[in-house]
C-alpha positions as CSV (number, residue, x, y, z in Angstrom):
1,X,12.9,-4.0,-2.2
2,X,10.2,-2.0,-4.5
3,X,10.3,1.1,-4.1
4,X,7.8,3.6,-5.6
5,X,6.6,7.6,-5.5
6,X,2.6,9.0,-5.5
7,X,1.4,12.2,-5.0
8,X,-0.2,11.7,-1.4
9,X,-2.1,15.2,0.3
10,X,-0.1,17.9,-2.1
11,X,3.0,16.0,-1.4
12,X,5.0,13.2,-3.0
13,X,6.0,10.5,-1.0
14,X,7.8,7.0,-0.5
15,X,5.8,3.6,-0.6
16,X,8.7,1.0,-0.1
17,X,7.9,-2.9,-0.5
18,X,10.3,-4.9,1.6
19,X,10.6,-7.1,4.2
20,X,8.9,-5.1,6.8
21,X,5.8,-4.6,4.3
22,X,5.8,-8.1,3.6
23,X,5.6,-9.0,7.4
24,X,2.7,-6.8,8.5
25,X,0.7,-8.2,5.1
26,X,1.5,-11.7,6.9
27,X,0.7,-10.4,10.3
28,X,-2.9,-9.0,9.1
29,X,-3.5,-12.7,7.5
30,X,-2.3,-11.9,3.3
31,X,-1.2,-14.9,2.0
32,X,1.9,-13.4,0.1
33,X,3.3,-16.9,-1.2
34,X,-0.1,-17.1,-3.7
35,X,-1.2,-13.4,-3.7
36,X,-3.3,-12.2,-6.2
37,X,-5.0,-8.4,-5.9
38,X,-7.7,-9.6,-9.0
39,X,-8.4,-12.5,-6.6
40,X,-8.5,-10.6,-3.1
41,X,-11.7,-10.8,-1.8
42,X,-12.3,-6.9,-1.2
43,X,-10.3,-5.3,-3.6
44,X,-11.9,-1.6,-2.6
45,X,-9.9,-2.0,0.8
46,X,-6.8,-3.7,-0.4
47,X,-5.2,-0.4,-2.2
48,X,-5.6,2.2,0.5
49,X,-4.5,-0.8,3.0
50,X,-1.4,-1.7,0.6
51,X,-0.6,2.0,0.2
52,X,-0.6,2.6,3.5
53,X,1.4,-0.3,4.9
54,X,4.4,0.6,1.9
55,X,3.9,4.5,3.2
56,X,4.9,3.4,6.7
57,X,7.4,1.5,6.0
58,X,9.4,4.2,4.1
59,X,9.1,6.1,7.3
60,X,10.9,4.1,9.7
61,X,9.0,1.3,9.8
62,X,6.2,3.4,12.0
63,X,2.6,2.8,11.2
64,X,1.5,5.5,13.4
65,X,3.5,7.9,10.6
66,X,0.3,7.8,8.4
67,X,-3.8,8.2,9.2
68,X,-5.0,4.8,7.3
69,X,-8.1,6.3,6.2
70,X,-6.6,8.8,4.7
71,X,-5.3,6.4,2.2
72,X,-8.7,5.6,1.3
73,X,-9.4,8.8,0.7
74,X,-6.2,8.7,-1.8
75,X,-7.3,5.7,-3.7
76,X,-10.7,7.6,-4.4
77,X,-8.7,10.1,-6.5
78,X,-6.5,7.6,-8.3
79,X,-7.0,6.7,-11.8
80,X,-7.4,2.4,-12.2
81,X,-3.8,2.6,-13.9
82,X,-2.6,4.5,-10.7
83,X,-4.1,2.0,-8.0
84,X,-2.5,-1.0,-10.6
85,X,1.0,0.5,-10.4
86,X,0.8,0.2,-6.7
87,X,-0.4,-3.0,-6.5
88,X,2.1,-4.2,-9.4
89,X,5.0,-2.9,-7.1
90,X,3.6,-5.5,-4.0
């Protein structure tokens, strides 16, 4: 498992990339055998979704532990080299 920090609303938290994470990515239709972020075809949706996903799963596997949006609001602040270091973890 991948496990990586970010600074998320003042705060620095967990995103963990295991099996959970890989399951839900199946279960909202990721092809995670051939994935590709360069190749996704929205890649504006795919950090805060990613980010989000690896946030819940560090909390108990509860995706009712974070507000999705606010992840998008996250990626808005993040530098390129931030959003790739997440995406590098997955």
């Amino acid at each position: 498992m991948n496990v990586i920090k970010i600074h998320f609303k003042g705060e620095d938290i967990e995103l963990q990339f295991g099996n959970w994470f890989n399951g839900q990515m199946i279960k909202e239709g990721f092809d995670i055998t051939n994935f590709n972020p360069n190749l996704y075809q929205n890649p504006f949706l795919l950090a805060p979704f990613v980010a989000y996903l690896a946030a819940c799963s560090a909390k108990d596997f509860d995706r009712n532990a974070y507000n999705e949006k606010d992840f998008t609001y996250w990626a808005e602040e993040q530098s390129p080299e931030e959003i790739t270091r997440v995406l590098d973890k997955f």
